[in-house]
C-alpha positions in Angstrom: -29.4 -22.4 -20.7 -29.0 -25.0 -18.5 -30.8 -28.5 -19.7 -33.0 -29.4 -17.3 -31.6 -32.9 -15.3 -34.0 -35.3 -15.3 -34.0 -36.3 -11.3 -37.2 -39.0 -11.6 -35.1 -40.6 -8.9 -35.5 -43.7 -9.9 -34.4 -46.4 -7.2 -32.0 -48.2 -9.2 -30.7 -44.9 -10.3 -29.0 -44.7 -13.6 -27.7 -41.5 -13.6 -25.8 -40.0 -16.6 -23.0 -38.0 -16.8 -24.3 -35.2 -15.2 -22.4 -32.7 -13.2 -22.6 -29.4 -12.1 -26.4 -28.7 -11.1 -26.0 -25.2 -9.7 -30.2 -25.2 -9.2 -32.6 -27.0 -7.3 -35.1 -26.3 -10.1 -33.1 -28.1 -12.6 -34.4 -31.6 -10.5 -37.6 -33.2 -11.3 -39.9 -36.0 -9.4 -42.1 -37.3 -11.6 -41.8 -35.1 -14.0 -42.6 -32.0 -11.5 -39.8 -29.5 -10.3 -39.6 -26.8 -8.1 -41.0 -23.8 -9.6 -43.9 -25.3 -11.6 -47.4 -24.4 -11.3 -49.0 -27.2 -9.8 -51.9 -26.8 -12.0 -49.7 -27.7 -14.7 -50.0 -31.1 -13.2 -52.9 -31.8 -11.8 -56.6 -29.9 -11.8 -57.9 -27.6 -9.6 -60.6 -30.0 -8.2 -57.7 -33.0 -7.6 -55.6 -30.2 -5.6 -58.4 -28.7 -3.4 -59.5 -33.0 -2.7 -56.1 -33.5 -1.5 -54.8 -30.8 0.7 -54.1 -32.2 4.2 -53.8 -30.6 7.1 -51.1 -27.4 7.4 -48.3 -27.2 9.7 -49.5 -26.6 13.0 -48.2 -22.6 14.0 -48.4 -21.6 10.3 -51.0 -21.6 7.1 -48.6 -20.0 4.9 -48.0 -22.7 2.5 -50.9 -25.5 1.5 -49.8 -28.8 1.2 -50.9 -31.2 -1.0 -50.7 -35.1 -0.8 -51.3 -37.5 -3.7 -51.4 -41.0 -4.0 -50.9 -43.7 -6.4 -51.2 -41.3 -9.4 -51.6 -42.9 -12.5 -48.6 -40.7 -13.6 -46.3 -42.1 -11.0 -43.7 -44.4 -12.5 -41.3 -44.4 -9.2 -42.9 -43.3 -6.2 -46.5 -44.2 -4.4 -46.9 -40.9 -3.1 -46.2 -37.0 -3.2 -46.3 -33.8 -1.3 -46.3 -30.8 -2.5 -46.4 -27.4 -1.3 -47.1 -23.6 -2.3 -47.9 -20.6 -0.9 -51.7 -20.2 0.4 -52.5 -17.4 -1.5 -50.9 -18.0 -4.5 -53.3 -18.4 -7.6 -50.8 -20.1 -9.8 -49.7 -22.5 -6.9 -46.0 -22.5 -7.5 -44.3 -24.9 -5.9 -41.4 -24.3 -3.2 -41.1 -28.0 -2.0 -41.9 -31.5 -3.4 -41.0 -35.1 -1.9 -41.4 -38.0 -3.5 -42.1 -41.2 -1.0 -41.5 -45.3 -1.9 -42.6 -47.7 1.0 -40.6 -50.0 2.4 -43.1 -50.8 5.1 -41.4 -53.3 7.6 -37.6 -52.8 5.4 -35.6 -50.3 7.3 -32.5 -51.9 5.8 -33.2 -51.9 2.7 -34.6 -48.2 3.0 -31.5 -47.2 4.9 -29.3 -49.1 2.0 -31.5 -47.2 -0.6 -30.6 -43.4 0.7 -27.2 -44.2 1.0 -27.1 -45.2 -2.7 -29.0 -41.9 -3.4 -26.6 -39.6 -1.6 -23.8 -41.0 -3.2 -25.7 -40.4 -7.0 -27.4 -36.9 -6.1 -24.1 -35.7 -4.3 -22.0 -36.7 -7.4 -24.4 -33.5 -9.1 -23.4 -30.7 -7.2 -20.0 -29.2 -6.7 -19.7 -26.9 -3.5 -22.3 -28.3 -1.3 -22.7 -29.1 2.6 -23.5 -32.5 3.4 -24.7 -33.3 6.4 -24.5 -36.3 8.7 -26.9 -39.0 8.6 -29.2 -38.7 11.7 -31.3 -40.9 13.3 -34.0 -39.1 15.2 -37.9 -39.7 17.2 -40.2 -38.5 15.0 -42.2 -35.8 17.3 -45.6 -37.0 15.5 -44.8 -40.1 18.2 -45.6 -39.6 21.2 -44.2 -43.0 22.6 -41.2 -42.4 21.3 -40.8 -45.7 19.0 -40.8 -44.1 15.4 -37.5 -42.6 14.3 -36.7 -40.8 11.1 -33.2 -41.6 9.3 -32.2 -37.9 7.8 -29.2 -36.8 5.7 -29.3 -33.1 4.1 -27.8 -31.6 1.2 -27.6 -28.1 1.3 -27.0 -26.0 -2.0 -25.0 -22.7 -1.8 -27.8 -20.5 -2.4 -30.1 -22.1 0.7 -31.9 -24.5 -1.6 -32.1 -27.9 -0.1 -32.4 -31.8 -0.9 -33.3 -34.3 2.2 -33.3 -37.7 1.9 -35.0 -39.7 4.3 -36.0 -43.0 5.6 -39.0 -43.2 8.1 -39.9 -45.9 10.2 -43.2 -45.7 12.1 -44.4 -47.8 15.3 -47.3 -49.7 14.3 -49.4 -47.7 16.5 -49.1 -44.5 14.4 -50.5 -46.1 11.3 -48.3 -44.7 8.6 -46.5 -46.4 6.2 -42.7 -46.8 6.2 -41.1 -45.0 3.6 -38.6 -43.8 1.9 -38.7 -39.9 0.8 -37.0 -37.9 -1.3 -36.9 -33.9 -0.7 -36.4 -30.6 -2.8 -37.0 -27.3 -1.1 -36.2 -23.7 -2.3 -34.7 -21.7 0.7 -37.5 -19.7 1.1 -39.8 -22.2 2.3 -37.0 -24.1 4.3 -36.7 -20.3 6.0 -40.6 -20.6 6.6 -40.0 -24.5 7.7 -37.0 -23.5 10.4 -38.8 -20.6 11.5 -42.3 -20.3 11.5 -43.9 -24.5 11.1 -43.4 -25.4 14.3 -42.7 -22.5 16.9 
């Protein structure tokens, strides 16, 4: 059995000698991995208080936001999604986000440090180039995300992101961390937005 790998993800990374991760599940975020039940985590009545809105074209999977958790040793916020229906709330996707409100250097610095650690892990893997892009939420066109993807052999995918928001949009640069299973990143492709 493979021991799980502790990805907490902490920023100054001090990762061991770890090699081989053939399974997205075998990474964790605060403690939480891909495949938990959610409810292993946090109650019911702290999920239903914060679910935020769903994707716009699809209710499929319910995602839920949560801030400054008394749990959270690295990150200020997470996401975390499951299907709607789903009693035991399994989870296909998790980010963990760090601000770095007004530091898109040090953010940008930060992922690249990250890729390096997380790509060291997996043996086999597509890497993709490191994309700056408008973030659609803007319609001004003045916030850009900073993406680079990982993607497993079996679909699964890590993304590692930086965003930067125009102070008009009243988010809060960060840096974000992501671990999807390939069936929601089918559903994400496919169904989210179109």
């Amino acid at each position: 059995m493979i021991t799980r790998l502790l990805l907490i993800l902490i920023l100054t990374f001090s990762f061991q000698s770890w090699t081989n991760a053939d399974d997205i599940k075998d990474f964790q975020i605060e403690g939480i991995s891909i495949g938990d039940s959610l409810l292993d985590h946090f109650s019911e009545k702290k999920i239903q208080k914060s679910l935020i809105s769903d994707y716009p074209n699809s209710d499929k999977y319910k995602r839920v936001q949560i801030l400054n958790h008394k749990s959270f040793k690295t990150y200020d916020a997470m996401h975390l999604l499951f299907l709607k229906n789903d009693k035991k709330k399994i989870i296909h996707s998790l980010n963990g986000m760090k601000n770095y409100v007004n530091k898109t250097n040090a953010c940008l610095e930060k992922k690249n440090i990250i890729l390096k650690e997380i790509s060291k892990l997996f043996q086999n893997v597509e890497i993709g180039d490191s994309i700056k892009t408008k973030h659609n939420s803007d319609k001004s066109g003045k916030s850009y995300t900073y993406d680079v993807k990982i993607k497993l052999l079996n679909g699964d995918r890590v993304h590692i992101s930086c965003y930067d928001w125009s102070s008009k949009m009243k988010f809060r640069d960060h840096l974000r961390i992501g671990i999807h299973n390939k069936k929601f990143m089918n559903w994400l492709d496919n169904d989210a937005y179109k």
